[in-house]
C-alpha positions as CSV (number, residue, x, y, z in Angstrom):
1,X,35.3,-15.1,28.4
2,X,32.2,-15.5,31.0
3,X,32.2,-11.6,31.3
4,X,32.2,-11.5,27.5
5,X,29.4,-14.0,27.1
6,X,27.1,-12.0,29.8
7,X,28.1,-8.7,28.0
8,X,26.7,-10.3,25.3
9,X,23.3,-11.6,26.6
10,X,23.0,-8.3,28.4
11,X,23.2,-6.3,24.8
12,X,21.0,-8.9,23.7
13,X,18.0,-8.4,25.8
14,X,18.6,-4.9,25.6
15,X,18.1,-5.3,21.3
16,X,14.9,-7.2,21.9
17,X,13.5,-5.1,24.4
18,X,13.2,-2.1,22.1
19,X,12.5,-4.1,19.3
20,X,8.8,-2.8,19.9
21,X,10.1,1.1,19.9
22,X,12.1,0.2,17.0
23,X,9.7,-1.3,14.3
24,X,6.9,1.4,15.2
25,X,9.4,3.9,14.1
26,X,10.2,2.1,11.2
27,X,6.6,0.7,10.1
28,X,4.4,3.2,11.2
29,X,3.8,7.1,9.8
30,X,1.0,8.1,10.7
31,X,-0.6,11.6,10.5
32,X,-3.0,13.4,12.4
33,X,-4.8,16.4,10.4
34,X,-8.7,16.5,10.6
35,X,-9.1,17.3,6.6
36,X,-12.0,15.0,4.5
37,X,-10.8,15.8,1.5
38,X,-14.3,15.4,0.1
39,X,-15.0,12.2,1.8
40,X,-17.6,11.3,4.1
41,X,-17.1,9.8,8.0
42,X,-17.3,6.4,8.7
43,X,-18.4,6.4,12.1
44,X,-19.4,3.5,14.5
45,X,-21.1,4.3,17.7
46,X,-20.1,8.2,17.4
47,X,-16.0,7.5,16.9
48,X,-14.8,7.7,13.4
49,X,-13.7,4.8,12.1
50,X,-12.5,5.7,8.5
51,X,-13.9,7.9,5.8
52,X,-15.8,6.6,2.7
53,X,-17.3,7.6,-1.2
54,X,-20.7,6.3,-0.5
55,X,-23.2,5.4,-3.5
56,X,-26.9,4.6,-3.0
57,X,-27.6,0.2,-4.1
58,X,-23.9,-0.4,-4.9
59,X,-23.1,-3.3,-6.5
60,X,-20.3,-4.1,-3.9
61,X,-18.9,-2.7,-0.9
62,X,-14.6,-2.4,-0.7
63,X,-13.1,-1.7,2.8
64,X,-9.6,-0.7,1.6
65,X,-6.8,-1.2,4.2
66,X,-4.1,1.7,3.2
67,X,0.0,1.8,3.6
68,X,1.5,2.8,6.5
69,X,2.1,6.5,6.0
70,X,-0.6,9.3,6.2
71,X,-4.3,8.7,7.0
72,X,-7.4,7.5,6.0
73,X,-8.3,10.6,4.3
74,X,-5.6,10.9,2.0
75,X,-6.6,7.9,0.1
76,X,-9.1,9.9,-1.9
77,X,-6.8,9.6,-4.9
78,X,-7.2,5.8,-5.1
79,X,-11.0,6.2,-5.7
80,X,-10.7,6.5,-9.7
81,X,-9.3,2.7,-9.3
82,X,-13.1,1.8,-8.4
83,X,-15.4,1.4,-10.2
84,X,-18.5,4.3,-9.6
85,X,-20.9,1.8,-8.8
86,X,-19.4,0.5,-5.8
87,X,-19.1,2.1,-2.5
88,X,-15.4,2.2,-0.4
89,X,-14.9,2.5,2.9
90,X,-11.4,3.4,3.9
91,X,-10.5,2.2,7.7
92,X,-9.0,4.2,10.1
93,X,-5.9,2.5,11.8
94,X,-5.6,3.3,15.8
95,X,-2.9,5.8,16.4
96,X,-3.7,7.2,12.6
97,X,-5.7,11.0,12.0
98,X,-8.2,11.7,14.8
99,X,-8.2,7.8,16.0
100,X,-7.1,7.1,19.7
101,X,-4.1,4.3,20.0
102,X,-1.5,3.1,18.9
103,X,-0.7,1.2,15.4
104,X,0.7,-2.6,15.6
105,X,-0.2,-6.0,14.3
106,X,-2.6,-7.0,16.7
107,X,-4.2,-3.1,16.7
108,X,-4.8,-2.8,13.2
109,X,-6.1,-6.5,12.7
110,X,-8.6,-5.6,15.3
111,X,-9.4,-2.5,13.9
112,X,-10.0,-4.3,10.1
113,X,-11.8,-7.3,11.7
114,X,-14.2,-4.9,13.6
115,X,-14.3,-2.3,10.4
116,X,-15.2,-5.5,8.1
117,X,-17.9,-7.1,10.2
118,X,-19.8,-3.3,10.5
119,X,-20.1,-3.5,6.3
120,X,-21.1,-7.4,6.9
121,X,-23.9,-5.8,9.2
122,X,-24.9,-3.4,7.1
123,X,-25.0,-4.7,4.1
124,X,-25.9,-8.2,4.2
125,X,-27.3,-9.0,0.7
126,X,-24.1,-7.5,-1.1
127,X,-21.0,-8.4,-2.1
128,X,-18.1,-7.5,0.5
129,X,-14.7,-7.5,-1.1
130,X,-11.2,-6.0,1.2
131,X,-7.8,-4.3,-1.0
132,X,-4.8,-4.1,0.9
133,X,-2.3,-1.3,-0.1
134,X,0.9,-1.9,1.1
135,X,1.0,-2.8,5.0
136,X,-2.2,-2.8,4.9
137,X,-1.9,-6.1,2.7
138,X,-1.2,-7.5,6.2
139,X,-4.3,-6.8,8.2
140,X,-6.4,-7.7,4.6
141,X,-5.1,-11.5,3.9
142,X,-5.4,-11.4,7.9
143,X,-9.2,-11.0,7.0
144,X,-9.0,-14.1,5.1
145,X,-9.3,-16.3,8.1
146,X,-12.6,-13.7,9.4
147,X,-16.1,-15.4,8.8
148,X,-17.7,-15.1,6.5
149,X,-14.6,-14.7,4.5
150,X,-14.2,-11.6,2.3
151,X,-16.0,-12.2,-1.3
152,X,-12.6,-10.9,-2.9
153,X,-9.0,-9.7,-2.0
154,X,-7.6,-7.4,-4.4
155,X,-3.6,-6.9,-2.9
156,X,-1.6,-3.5,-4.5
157,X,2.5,-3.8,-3.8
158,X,1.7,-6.0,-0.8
159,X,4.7,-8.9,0.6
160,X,4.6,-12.4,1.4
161,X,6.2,-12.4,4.8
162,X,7.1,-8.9,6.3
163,X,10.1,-10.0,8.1
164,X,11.9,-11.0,4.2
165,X,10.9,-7.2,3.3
166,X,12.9,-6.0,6.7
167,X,15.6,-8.4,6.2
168,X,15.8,-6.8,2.4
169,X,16.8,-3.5,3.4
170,X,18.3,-3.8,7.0
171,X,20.3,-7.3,5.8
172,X,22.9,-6.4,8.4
173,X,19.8,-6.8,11.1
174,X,18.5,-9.6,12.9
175,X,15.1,-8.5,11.6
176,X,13.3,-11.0,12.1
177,X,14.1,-10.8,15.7
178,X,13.4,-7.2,16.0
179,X,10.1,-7.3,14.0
180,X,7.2,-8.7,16.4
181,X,4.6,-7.4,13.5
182,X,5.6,-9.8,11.2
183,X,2.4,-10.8,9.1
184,X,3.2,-13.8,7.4
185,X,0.5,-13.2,4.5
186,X,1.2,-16.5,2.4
187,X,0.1,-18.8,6.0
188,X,-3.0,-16.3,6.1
189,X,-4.4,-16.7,2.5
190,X,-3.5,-20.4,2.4
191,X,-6.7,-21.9,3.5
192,X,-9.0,-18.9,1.7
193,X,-11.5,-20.3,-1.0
194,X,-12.5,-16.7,-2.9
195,X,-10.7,-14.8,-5.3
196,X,-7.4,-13.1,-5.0
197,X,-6.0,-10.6,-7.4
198,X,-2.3,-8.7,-6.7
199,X,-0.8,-5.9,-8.5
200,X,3.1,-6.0,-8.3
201,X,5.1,-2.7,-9.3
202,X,7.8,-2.9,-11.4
203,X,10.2,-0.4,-9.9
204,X,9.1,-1.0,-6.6
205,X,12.1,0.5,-4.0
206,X,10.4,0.2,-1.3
207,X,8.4,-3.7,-1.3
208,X,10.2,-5.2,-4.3
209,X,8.0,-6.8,-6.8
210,X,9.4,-10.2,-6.0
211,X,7.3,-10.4,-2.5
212,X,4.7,-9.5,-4.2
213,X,5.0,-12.5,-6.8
214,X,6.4,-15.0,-3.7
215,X,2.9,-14.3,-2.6
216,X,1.0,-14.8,-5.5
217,X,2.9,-18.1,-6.6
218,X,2.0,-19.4,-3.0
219,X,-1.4,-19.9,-3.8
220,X,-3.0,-21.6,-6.6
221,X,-5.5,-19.5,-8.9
222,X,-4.2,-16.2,-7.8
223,X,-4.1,-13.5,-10.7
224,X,-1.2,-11.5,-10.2
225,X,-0.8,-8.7,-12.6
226,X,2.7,-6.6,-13.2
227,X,2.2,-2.8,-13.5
228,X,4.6,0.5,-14.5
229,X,5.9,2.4,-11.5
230,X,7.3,2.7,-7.9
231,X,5.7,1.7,-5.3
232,X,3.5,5.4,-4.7
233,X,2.7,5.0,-8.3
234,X,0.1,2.6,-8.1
235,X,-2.9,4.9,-8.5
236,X,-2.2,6.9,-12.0
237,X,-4.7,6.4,-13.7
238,X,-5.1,2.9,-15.7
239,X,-2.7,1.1,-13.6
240,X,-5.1,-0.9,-11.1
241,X,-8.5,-1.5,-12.0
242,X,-10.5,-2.8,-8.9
243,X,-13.0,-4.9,-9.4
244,X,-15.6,-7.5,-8.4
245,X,-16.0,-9.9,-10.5
């Protein structure tokens, strides 16, 4: 029984060790072609940062935090969700297209935190609003807590607690366990005074609806809107409109 029990703790410590191996593989797709597809660089002292649809006086300024597959650069088709008169900036995540390091938690809520205060700088007399697609719902409630605070969150097919999306699918898992990036969305947004809008899909496979609406419920005077679609499906046109106000 004492071998058994040591056996045991052995496998253990062996599961949480490569818990950090495990979730990159199963949060993280990033990939790593050097295409604009029309947009421009987003650059901070020489290193690109992100790529961005720039307009001259816009009437606010989006940093858009996208999903966990793919680059910065694909994210072109969510720009007809915008309106014209504002400019978006879509961030780079480290480890993601041309930009050195690694994706995790505590990289990519760097890398927003850094990304957001840049726009801050640059464009103090305007409104400064963050979306979060996806994953990228985590490093944007995250954000929340960053003064000054964003002047609006819009989430699309975001959770409330990552660990409840892992423990969804891998039930058979302790997730929770295995998942050191857990953002826990509903503690971040609890104590944020602006406006929050979240876009739940319907036929959403891969983040059920139902996180999205856990979220939403957790906080008074969030507008949570239900829309067609899978989760990928968000940006057909007339789906999401983003805007501020």
């Amino acid at each position: 029984m004492v071998r058994f029990c040591r056996l045991l703790l052995v496998c253990l410590v062996a599961l949480v060790l490569s818990a950090a191996t495990w979730q990159r593989q199963l949060l993280y797709f990033p990939t790593h072609h050097d295409r604009s597809n029309g947009l421009t660089p987003w650059r901070d002292q020489g290193e690109v940062i992100g790529f961005a649809r720039i307009v001259p006086s816009p009437k606010n300024v989006w940093l858009m935090l996208h999903g966990n597959g793919g680059q910065a650069a694909d994210r072109a088709y969510a720009l007809p969700s915008f309106s014209g008169d504002d400019s978006v900036y879509i961030l780079e995540y480290p480890g993601y297209g041309l930009r050195p390091g690694a994706p995790s938690k505590e990289a990519l809520n760097q890398a927003a935190q850094q990304g957001y205060l840049l726009l801050r700088q640059q464009y103090p007399e305007k409104p400064v609003c963050v979306v979060g697609e996806s994953i990228g719902s985590g490093p944007a409630c995250f954000l929340a807590g960053v003064q000054p605070p964003p002047d609006k969150i819009v989430l699309v097919v975001p959770f409330d607690k990552l660990h409840r999306v892992g423990q969804h699918h891998y039930w058979f898992l302790p997730v929770r366990l295995l998942l050191p990036d857990d953002w826990d969305n509903i503690e971040a947004v609890k104590g944020y005074r602006g406006k929050v809008e979240i876009f739940g899909a319907k036929q959403d496979k891969v983040i059920p609806e139902k996180f999205a609406k856990s979220l939403a419920e957790s906080r008074l005077g969030t507008v949570f809107r239900e829309i067609e679609g899978g989760h990928n499906d968000w940006a057909t046109p007339g789906r999401v409109t983003i805007r501020n106000p």
